[in-house]
C-alpha positions in Angstrom: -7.9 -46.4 6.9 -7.1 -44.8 10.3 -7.4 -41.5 11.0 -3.7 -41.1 11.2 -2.8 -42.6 8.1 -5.4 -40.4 6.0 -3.0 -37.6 7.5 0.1 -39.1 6.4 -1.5 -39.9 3.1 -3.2 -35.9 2.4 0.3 -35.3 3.7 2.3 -37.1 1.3 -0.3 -36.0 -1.4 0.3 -32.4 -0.3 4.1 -32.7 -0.7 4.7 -34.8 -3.9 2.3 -31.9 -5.5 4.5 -29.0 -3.9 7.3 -31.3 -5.6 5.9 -31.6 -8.9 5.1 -28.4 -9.2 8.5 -26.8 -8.6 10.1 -29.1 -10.9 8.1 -27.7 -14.0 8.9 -24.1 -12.3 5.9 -22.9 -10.9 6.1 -20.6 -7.5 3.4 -18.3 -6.6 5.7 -16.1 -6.6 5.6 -16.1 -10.2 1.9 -15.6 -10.4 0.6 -12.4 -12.5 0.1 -9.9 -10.2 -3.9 -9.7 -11.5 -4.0 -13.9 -10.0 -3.0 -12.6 -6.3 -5.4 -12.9 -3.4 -5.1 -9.3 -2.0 -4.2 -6.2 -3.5 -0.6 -4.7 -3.6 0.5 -1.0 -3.0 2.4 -0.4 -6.0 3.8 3.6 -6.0 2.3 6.7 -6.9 5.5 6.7 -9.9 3.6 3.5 -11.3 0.6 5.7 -11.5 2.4 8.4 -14.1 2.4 6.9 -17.3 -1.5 7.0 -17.8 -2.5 9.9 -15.1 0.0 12.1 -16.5 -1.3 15.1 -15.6 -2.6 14.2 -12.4 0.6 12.6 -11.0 2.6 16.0 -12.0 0.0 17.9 -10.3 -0.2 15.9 -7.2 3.9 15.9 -7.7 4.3 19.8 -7.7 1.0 20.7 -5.2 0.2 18.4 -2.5 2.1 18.1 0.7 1.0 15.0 1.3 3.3 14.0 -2.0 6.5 14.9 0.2 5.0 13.8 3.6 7.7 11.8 5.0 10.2 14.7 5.2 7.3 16.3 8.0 8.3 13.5 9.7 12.1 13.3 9.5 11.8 17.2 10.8 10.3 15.7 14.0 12.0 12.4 14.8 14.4 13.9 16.5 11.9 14.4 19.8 10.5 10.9 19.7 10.9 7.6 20.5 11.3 5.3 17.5 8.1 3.4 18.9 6.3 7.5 18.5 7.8 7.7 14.9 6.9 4.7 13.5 3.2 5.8 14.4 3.8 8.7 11.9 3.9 6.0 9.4 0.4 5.5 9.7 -0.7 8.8 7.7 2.7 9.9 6.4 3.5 6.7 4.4 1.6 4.7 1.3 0.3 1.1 3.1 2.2 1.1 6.3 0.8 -2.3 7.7 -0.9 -3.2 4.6 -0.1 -6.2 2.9 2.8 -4.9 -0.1 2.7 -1.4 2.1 5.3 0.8 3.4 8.1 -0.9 5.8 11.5 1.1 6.0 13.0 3.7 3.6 15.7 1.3 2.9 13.1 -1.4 2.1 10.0 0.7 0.3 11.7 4.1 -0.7 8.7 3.7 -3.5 6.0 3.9 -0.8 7.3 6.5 1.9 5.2 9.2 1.2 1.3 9.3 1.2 1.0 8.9 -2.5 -2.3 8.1 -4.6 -3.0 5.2 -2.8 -3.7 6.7 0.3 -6.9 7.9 -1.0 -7.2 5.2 -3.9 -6.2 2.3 -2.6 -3.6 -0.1 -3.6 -3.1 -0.3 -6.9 -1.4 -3.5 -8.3 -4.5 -5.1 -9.4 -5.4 -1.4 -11.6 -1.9 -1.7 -13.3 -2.6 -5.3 -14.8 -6.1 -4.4 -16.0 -6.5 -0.9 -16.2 -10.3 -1.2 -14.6 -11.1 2.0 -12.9 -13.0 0.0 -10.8 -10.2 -1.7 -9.2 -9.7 1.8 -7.6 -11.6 3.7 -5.0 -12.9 6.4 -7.4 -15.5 8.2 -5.6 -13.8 9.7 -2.3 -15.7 11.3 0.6 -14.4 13.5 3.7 -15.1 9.9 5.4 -12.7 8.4 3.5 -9.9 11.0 4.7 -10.7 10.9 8.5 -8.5 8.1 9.5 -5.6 10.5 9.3 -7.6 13.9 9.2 -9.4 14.0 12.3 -10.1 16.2 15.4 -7.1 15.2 16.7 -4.7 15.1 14.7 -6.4 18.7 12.8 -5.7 20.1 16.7 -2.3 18.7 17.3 -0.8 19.6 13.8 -2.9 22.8 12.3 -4.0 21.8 9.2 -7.1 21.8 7.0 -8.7 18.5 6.0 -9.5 19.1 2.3 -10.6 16.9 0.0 -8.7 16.3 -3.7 -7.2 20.0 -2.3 -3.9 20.0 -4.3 -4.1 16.1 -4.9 -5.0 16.1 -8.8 
């Protein structure tokens, strides 16, 4: 068999499969979300119904729980190329596979909620593990958005779980 029919044939393989498979229904978009490859950003309001307390303290005491409205305060001085960089630290995922993308298209995800610090939590919802979280945070594991630079240019104090839960 030639090279170029062994394509043709994985080809042909590859497609009556992909056929086969939708006609009994299945997409991977129906996939449980615990079956996914990556990790999802879910919402700090999935987080409420077993963290209870912590999600109405984080709610009520952190800043970082009503972030994106810093933002809105200062949009009106930047570019929309300098605002979407605000994302970055003032959003849940921005860039991040499931993560923040517009208002309009993630209203769930446009403040810094638990995930900033936790992770993405899709794969926690389905099986509860705690160890599908990041449990055990650092000052290192704050520093991509409190840092030096950003400390000078904005005036705040990098604390650790301060207000969070």
């Amino acid at each position: 068999m030639t090279e170029n029919a062994k394509s043709i044939s994985y080809l042909t393989l590859c497609y009556g499969l992909s056929a086969m498979l939708g006609l009994v229904g299945f997409s991977l978009q129906n996939l449980p979300v615990w079956a996914a490859s990556e990790k999802t950003y879910v919402g700090s309001d999935s987080c409420q119904e077993c963290h209870e307390f912590e999600y109405k303290s984080f709610k009520t005491y952190a800043k970082k729980a009503h972030s994106y409205k810093s933002i809105e305060i200062m949009k009106k001085g930047l570019t929309e190329a300098e605002f979407r960089t605000c994302f970055e630290c003032h959003t849940t995922g921005f860039g991040q596979p499931g993560g923040f993308q517009s208002v309009q298209d993630t209203p769930h995800l446009k403040n810094a909620g638990c995930e900033v610090c936790h992770g993405p939590g899709s794969l926690h919802i389905e099986s509860e593990d705690p160890s599908d979280l990041k449990e055990d945070l650092t000052a290192k594991d704050c520093e991509s958005c409190h840092n030096a630079e950003r400390v000078a240019a904005f005036d705040y104090r990098p604390l650790i779980h301060g207000g969070a839960h």
